[in-house]
C-alpha positions as CSV (number, residue, x, y, z in Angstrom):
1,X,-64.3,-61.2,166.9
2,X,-66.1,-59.4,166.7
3,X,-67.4,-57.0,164.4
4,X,-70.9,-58.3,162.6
5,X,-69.3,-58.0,159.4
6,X,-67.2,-60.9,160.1
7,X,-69.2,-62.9,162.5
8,X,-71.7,-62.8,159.2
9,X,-68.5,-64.0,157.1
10,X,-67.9,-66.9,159.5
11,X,-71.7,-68.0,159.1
12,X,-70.9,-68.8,155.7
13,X,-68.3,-69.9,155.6
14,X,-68.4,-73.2,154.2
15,X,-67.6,-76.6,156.2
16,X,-64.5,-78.0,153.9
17,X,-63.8,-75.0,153.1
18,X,-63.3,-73.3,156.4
19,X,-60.7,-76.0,157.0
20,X,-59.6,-75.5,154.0
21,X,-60.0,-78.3,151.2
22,X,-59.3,-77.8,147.3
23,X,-59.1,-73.8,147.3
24,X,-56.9,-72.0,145.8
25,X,-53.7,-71.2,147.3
26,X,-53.4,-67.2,149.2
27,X,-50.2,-66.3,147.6
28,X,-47.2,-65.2,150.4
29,X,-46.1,-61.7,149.4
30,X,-42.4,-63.0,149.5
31,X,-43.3,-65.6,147.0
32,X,-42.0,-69.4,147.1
33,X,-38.4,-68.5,145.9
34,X,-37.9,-65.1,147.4
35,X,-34.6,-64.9,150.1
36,X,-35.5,-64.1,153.5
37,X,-34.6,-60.5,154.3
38,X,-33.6,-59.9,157.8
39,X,-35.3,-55.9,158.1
40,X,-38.6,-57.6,156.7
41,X,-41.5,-59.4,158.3
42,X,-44.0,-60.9,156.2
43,X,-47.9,-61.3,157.7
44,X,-50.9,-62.8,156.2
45,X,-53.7,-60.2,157.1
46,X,-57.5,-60.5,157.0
47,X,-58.0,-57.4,158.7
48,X,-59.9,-56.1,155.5
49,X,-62.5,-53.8,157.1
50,X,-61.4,-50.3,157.0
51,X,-61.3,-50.2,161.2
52,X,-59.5,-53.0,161.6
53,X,-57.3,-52.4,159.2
54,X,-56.0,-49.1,160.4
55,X,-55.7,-50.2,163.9
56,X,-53.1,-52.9,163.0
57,X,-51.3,-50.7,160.5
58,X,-50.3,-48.1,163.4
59,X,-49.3,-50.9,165.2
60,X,-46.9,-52.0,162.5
61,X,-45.5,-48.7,162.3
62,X,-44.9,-48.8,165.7
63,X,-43.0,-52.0,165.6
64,X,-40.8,-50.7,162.3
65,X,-40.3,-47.6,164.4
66,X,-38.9,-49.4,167.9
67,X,-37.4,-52.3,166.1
68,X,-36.4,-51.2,162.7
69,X,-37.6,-54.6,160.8
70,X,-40.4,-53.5,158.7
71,X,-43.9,-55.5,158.6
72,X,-44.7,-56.7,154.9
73,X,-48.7,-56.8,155.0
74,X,-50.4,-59.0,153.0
75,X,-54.2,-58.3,153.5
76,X,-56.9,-60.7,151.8
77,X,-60.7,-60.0,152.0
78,X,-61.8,-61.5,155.3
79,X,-63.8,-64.0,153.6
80,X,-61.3,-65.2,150.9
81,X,-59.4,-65.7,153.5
82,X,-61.0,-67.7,156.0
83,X,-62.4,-70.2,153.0
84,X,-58.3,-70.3,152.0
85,X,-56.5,-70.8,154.9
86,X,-55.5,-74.5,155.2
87,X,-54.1,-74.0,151.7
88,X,-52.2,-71.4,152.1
89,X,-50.8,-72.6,155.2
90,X,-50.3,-75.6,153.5
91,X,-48.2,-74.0,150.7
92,X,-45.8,-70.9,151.3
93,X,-47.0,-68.8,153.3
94,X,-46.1,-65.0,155.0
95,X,-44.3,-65.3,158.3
96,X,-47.1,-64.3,160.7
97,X,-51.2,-64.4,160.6
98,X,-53.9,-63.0,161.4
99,X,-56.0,-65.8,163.5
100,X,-58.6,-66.7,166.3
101,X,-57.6,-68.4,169.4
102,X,-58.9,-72.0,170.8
103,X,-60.0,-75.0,168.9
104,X,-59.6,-72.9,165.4
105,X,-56.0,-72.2,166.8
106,X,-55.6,-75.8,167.6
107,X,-56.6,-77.4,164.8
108,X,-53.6,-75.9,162.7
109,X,-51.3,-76.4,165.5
110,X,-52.2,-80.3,165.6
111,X,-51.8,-80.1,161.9
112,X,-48.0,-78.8,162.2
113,X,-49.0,-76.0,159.6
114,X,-47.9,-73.6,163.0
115,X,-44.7,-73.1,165.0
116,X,-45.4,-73.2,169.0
117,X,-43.8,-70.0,170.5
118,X,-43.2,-70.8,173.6
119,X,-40.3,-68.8,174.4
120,X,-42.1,-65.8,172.9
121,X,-44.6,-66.6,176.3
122,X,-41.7,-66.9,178.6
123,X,-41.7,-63.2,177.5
124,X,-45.0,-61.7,177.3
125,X,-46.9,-64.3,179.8
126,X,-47.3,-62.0,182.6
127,X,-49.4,-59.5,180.4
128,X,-52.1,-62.1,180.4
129,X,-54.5,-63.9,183.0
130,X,-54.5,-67.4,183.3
131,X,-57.5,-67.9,181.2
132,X,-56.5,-65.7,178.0
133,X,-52.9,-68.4,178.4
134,X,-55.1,-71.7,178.4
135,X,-56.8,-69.7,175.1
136,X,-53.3,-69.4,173.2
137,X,-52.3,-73.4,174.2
138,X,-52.1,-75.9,171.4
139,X,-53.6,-79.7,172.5
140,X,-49.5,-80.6,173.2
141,X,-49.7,-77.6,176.2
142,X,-47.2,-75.4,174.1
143,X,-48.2,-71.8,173.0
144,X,-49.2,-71.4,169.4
145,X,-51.1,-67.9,169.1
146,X,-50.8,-64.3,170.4
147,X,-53.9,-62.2,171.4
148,X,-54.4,-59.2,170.6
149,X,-58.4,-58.1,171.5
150,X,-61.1,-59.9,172.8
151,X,-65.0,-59.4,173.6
152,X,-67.6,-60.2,175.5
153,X,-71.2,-62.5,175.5
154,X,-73.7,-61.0,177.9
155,X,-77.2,-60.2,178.7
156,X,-77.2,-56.3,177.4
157,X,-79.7,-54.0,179.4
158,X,-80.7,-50.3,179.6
159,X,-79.8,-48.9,183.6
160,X,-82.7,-46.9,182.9
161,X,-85.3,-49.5,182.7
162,X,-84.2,-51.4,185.3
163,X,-84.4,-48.3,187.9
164,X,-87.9,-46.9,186.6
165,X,-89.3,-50.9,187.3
166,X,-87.3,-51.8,190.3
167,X,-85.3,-54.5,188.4
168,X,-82.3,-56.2,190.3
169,X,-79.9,-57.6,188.0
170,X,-80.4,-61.6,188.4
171,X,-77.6,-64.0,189.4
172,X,-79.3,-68.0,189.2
173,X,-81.4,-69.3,187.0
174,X,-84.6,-68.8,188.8
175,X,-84.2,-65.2,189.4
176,X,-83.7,-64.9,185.9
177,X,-87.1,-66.7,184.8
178,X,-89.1,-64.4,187.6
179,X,-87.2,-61.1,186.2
180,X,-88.9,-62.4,182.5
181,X,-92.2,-63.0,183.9
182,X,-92.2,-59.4,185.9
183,X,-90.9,-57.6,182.3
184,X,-94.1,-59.5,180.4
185,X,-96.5,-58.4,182.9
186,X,-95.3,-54.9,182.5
187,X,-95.7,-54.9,178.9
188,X,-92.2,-55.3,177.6
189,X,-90.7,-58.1,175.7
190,X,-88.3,-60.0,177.9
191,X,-85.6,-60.5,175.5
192,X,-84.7,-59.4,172.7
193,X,-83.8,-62.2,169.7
194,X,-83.2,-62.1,166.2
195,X,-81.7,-65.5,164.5
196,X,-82.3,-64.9,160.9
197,X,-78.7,-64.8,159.7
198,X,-78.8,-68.5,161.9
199,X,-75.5,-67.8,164.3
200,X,-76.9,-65.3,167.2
201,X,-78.7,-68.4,168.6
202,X,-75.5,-70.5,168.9
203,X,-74.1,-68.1,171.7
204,X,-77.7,-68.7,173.3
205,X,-76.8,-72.1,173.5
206,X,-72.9,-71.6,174.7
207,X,-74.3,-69.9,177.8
208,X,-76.8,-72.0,178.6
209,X,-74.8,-75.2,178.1
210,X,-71.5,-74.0,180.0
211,X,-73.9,-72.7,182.8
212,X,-75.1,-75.7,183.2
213,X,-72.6,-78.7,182.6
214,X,-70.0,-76.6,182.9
215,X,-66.8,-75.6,181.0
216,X,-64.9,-79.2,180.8
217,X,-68.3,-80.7,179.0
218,X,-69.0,-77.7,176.7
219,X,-65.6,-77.6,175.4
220,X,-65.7,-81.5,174.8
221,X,-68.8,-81.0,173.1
222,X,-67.7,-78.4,170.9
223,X,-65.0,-80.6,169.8
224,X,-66.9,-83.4,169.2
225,X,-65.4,-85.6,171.9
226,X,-68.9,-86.0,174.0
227,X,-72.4,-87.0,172.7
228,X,-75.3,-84.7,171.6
229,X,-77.6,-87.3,173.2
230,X,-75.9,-87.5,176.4
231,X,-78.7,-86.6,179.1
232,X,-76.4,-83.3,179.9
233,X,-76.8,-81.6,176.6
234,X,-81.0,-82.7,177.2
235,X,-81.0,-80.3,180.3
236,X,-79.6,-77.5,178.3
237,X,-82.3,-77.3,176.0
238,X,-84.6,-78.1,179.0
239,X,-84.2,-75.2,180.5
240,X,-83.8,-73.3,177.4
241,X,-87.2,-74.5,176.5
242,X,-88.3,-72.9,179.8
243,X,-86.9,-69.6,178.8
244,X,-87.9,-69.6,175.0
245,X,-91.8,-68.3,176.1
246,X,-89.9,-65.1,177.0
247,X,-87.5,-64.5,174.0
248,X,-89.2,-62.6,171.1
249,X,-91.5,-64.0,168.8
250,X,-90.4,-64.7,165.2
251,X,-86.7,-64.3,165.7
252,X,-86.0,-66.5,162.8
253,X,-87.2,-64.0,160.5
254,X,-85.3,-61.0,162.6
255,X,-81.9,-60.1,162.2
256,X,-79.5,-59.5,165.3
257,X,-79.9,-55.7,164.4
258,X,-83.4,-55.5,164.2
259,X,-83.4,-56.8,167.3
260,X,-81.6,-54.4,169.2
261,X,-83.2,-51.7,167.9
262,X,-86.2,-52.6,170.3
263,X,-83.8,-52.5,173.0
264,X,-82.7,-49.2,172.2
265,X,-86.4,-48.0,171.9
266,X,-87.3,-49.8,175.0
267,X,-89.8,-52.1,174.1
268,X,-87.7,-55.2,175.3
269,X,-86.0,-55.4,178.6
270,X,-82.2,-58.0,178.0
271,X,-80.2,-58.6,174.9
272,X,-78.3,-61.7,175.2
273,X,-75.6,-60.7,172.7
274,X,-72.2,-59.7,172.1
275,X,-70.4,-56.5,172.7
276,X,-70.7,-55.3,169.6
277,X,-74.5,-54.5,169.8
278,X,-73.1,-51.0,171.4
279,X,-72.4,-50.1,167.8
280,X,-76.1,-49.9,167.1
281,X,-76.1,-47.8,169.7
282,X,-75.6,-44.2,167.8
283,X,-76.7,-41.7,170.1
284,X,-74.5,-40.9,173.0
285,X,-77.2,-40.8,175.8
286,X,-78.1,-44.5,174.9
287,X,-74.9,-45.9,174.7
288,X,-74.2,-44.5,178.6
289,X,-77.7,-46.3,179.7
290,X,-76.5,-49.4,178.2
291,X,-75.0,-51.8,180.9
292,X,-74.6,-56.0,181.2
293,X,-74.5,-58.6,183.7
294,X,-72.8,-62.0,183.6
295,X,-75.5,-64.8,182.1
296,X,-76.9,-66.3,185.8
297,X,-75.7,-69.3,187.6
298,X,-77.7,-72.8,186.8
299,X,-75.4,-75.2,188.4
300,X,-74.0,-74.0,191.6
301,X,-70.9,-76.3,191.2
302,X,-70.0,-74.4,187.9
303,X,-71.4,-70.6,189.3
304,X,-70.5,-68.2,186.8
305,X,-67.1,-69.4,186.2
306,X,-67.2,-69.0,182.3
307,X,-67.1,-66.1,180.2
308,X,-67.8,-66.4,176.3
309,X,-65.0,-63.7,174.8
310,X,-63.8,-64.3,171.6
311,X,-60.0,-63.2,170.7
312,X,-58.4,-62.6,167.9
313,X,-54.6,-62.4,167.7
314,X,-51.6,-63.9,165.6
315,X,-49.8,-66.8,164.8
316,X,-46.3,-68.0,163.6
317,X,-46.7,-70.4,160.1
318,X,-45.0,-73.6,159.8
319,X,-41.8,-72.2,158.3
320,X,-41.1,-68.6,158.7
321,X,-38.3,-67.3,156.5
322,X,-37.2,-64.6,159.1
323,X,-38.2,-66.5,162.0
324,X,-35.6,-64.1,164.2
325,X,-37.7,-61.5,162.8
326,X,-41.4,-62.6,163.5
327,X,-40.8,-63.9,167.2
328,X,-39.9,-60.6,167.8
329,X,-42.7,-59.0,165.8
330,X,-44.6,-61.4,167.9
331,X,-43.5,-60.2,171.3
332,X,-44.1,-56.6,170.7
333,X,-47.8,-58.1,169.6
334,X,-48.1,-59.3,172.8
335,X,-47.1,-56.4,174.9
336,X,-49.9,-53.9,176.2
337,X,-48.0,-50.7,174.0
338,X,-49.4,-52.7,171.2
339,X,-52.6,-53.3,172.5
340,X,-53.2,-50.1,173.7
341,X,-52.2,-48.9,170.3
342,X,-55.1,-50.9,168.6
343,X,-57.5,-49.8,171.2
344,X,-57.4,-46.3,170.1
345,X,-58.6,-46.8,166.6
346,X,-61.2,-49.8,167.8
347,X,-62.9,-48.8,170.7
348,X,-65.7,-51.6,170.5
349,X,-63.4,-53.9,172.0
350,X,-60.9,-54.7,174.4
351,X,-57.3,-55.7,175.8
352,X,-56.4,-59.5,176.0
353,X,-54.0,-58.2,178.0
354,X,-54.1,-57.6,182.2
355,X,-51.5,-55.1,181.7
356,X,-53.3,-52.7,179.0
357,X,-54.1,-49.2,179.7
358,X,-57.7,-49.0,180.7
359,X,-58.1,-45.0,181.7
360,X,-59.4,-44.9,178.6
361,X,-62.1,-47.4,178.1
362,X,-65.8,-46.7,178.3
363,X,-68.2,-47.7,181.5
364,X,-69.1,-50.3,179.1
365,X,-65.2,-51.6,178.1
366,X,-64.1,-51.4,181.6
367,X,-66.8,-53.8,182.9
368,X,-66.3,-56.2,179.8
369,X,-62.3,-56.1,180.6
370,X,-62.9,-56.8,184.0
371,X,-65.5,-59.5,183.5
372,X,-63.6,-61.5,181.1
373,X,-60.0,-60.9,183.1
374,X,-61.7,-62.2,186.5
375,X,-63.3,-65.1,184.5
376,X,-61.9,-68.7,185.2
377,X,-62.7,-69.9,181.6
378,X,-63.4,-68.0,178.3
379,X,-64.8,-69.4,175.3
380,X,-64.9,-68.6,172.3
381,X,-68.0,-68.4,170.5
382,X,-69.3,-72.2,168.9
383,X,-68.5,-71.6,165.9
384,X,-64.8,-70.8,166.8
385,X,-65.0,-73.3,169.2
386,X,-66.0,-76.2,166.9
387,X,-65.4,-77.2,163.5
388,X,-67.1,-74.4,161.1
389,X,-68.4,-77.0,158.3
390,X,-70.4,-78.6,161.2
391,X,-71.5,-75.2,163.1
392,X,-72.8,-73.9,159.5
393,X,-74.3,-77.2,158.2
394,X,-75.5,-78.9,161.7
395,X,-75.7,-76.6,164.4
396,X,-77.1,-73.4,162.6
397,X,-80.5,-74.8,161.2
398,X,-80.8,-77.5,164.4
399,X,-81.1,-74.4,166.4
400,X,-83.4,-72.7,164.0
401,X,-85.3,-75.8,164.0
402,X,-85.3,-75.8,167.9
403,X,-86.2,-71.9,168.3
404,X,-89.6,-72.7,166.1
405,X,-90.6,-75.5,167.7
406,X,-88.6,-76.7,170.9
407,X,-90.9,-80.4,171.3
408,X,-89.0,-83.3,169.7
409,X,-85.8,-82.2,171.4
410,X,-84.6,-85.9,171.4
411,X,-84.8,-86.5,167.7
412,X,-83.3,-83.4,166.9
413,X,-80.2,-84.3,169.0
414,X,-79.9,-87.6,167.9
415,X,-80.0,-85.7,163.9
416,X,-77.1,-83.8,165.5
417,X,-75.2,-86.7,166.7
418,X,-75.5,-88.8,163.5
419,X,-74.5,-85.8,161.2
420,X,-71.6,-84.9,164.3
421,X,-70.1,-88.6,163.9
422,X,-70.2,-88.0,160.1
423,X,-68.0,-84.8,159.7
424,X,-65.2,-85.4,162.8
425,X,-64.4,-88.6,161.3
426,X,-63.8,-87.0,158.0
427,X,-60.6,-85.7,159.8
């Protein structure tokens, strides 16, 4: 995930577009007629911003080094590639690509546009917790996709703050609600929001709905399978309702930016955001005081069991002309050299593996590595965990909608259920 560039890119990404309909075809570097050459490895890239971009290319040269097949790179603009995807998986496309794990990974598996690799797993599988594995599992229980780097959802804070007002960090949902009451009374805003590019709100709702009814629920919801009027998803935006009062005013016309700007300035006390808000951090002495805790406990049966870190990672397309080539290229992917290798040049994130190198890492990394390794779920972020088409054209203004004016919760979830029906069916 997560850099904003491309969580702004998967914003707009367009619903049948995203999956993929009537766009014109990514061309394979090999080409349709080309002859597979053993010493090559072709891979679909949308690693397009400059970071990114070269991270994975010392990678590669690491894996031409130790293995002597070279890695033919085909990289698209992030967008162009997201809206072309299903074509080009569809027609001829490079051995390997550049993709996100869970229901976006799924989708192409159930579609046979992807090879499972399985025994690639038998492999690398005891780099990775148990979670990150359930994250790289097609719907048929075989292993489709190999992670690379993941983040982390949280409620950002300032250590600073906290200790000059006595703060504890909360852990249940009540704790939470008094620790926003104490911060208004003392002048600050409770937390930080800014919703005007429409996402930042959907990973409000992922916490508040897997907190509540749980993972099972949420990911059933996500993939349409269970009903936006069911009383379940109600309570969600019951006690969301309850916290709204305390989030900042106007965050539809604020971007996610903006907003952390007045937690770096102090004039708001939490951040529920991702990871990547440390890059707005610029100067050094901030970025140490910056800290998160995991979003509180509502349901005692579900805890804090669930951890929203999306990963991004690789796949093997449908018919790979040096398939011998790319399972290895694939293993090496999944090994923590490789990871650690990435980490270097990307420091905002971190490991999906267990194994990975962490001497390194920042306060901040270590505690998101740890968080999301000791987690019994992750997620993935609801637009990655859904369909795009209806995150973008559904869920994105519904939550708007709800952020302005949180009465006529019932009619807005029925709206959501009627348009939900609509767009799964269209397959």
């Amino acid at each position: 995930m997560p850099s904003p560039g491309r969580r702004t890119v998967l914003r707009g990404v367009a619903g049948a577009a995203a999956l993929g309909a009537g766009i014109p075809l990514l061309s394979a570097c090999g080409g349709s007629g080309a002859a597979a050459d053993p010493k090559t490895v072709t891979l679909g890239s949308n690693a397009s911003d400059a970071v990114p971009k070269k991270a994975f290319a010392e990678i590669y040269a690491a894996f031409t080094k130790k293995s002597g097949i070279t890695v033919d790179v085909n990289t698209k603009d992030h967008n162009t590639f997201q809206e072309q995807i299903n074509s080009y998986l569809q027609g001829t496309p490079d051995d390997v690509f550049n993709w996100f794990a869970g229901y976006r990974m799924q989708f192409f598996a159930a579609k046979k546009l992807a090879t499972p690799i399985d025994d690639v797993w038998q492999k690398i599988g005891v780099n990775f917790p148990d979670a990150m594995k359930a994250l790289s599992k097609g719907e048929d229980g075989k292993y489709y996709f190999v992670p690379i780097s993941t983040s982390i959802w949280g409620v950002f804070y300032r250590k600073s703050v906290f200790q000059q007002h006595g703060y504890t960090v909360p852990t249940t949902w009540d704790q939470l609600v008094a620790l926003c009451k104490q911060m208004k009374k003392d002048g600050m805003v409770p937390i930080a929001f800014g919703d005007k590019d429409a996402w930042p709100a959907l990973g409000t709702f992922d916490q508040i709905n897997f907190r509540t009814n749980g993972y099972d629920f949420h990911v059933e919801l996500m993939a349409g399978k269970a009903s936006w009027t069911d009383a379940k998803v109600r309570t969600a935006f019951d006690h969301w309702a309850e916290l709204l009062p305390y989030h900042q005013d106007g965050a539809v016309g604020r971007t996610w930016q903006d907003a952390a700007q007045t937690l770096i300035s102090k004039k708001a006390g939490m951040y529920l955001f991702g990871s990547f808000v440390a890059q707005q951090f610029t100067n050094k002495a901030d970025l140490d005081d910056l800290d998160f805790f995991a979003f509180p406990e509502i349901n005692p049966a579900y805890g804090q069991d669930t951890v929203e870190a999306p990963t991004d990672g690789f796949m093997l397309s449908k018919a790979p002309k040096n398939k011998d080539g790319a399972l290895k290229f694939l293993e090496y992917l999944g090994s923590p050299e490789a990871e650690q290798i990435y980490l270097k040049s990307d420091p905002s994130l971190v490991a999906a593996s267990s194994k990975a190198d962490t001497s390194s890492y920042t306060a901040l990394q270590k505690k998101a590595y740890a968080t999301i390794s000791g987690a019994k779920h992750l997620t993935q972020f609801m637009d990655r965990d859904s369909r795009p088409d209806f995150t973008s054209t559904v869920m994105q203004p519904a939550l708007q909608k709800f952020v302005r004016d949180p009465k006529g919760v019932d009619g807005l979830l029925a709206s959501i259920e009627r348009q939900k029906k609509t767009i799964f069916a269209s397959g």
